[in-house]
C-alpha positions as CSV (number, residue, x, y, z in Angstrom):
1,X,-6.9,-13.5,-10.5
2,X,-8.3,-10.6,-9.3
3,X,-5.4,-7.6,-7.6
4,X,-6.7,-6.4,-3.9
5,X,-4.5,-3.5,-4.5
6,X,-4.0,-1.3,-7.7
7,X,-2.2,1.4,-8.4
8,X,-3.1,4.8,-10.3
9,X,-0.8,6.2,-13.4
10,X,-0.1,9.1,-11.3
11,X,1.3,7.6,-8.2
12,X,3.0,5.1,-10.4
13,X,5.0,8.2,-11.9
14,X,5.9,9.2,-8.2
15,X,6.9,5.2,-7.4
16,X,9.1,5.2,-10.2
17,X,10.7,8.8,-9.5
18,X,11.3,7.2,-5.5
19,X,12.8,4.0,-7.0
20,X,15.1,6.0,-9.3
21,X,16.2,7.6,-6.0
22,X,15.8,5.3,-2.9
23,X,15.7,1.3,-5.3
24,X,13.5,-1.4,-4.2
25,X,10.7,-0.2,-2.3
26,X,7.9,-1.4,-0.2
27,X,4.3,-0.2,0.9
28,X,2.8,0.0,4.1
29,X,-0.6,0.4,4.9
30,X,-0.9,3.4,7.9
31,X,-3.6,2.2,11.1
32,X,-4.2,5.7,12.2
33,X,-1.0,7.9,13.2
34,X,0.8,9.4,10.8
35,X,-2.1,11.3,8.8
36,X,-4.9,9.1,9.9
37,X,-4.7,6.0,7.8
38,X,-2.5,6.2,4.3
39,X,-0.5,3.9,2.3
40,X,3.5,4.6,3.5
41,X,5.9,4.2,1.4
42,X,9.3,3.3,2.6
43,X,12.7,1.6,1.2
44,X,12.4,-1.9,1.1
45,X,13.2,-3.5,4.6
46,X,13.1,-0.3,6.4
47,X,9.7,-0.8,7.8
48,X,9.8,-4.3,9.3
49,X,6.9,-6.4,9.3
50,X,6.2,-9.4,11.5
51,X,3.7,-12.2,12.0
52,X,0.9,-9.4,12.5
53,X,1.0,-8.3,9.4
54,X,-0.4,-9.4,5.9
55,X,0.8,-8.5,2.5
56,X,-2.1,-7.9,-0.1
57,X,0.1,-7.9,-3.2
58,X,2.3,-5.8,-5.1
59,X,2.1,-2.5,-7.3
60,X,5.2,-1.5,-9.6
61,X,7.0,-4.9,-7.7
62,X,6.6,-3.2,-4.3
63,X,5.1,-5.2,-1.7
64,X,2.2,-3.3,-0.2
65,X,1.6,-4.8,3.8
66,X,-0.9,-3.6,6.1
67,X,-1.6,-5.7,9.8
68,X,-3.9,-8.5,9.9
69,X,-6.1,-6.8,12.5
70,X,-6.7,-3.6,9.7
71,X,-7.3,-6.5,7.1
72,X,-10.3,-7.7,8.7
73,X,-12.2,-4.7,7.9
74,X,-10.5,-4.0,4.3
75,X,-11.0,-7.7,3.3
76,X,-14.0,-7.4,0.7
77,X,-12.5,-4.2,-0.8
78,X,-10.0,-3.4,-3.7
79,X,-7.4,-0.4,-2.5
80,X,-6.6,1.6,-5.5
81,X,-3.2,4.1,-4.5
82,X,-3.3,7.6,-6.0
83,X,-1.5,10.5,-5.1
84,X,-2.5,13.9,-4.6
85,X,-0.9,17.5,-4.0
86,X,-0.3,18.4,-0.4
87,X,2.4,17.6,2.8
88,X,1.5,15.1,4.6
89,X,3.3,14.8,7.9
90,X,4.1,10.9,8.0
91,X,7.9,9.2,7.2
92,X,6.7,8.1,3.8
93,X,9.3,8.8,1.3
94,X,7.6,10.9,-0.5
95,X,6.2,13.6,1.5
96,X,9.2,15.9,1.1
97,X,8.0,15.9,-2.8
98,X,4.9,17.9,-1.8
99,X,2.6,14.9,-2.7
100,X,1.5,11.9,-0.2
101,X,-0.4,8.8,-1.5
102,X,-3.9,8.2,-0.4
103,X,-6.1,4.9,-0.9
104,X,-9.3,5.0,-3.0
105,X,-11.6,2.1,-2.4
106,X,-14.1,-0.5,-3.5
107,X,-15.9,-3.0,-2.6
108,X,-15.8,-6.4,-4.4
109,X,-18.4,-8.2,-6.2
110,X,-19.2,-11.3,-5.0
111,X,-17.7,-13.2,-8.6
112,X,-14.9,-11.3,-7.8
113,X,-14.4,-12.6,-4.0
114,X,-14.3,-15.8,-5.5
115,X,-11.0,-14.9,-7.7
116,X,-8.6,-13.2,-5.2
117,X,-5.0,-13.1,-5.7
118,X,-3.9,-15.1,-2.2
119,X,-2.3,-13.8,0.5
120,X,1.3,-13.7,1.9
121,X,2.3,-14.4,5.1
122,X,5.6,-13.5,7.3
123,X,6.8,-17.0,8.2
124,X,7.7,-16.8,11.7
């Protein structure tokens, strides 16, 4: 099965560092406050996610959710998470470590479409 979401070496240093500090975590994806539209990360439960929302996957056993809405125009692509130098000015955990994560993207090929990992759900 093919991952919709990936993660980079760097930024899984940085997850690792957060988990050390924080434990389980969880990702979601940003729709446009918050430093446009980036990945957030956030302690696990501490961002709560309804029936609007859709989780893609996981990287490093987080959950990474973004709304179903968004979806709808990420659908054919694969989000890769990487990190770069800079403050960001979100609630992500971790901004105060002078790095923020940021999505790199790509488009699917069609043999690839066919061999998605499946969705999850909130069950209302």
């Amino acid at each position: 099965m093919i991952k919709r979401v990936t993660i980079s070496p760097e930024a899984i240093a940085v997850v690792n560092d957060l988990k050390r500090k924080f434990g389980d975590l969880m990702f979601h994806q940003s729709g446009g406050c918050c430093d446009g539209s980036q990945p957030m990360c956030f302690e696990k439960g501490d961002f709560k996610v309804g029936s609007s929302d859709v989780c893609l996957g996981t990287i490093e056993d987080c959950e990474f959710w973004m709304s179903k809405d968004q979806f709808e125009y990420w659908q054919y692509s694969q989000l890769n998470i990487h990190i770069t130098k800079g403050r960001g000015s979100s609630f992500s955990l971790e901004i105060p470590m002078g790095v923020r994560f940021l999505i790199q993207s790509r488009l699917f090929t069609d043999d690839e479409l066919n061999n998605l990992e499946p969705l999850t759900y909130v069950e209302d």
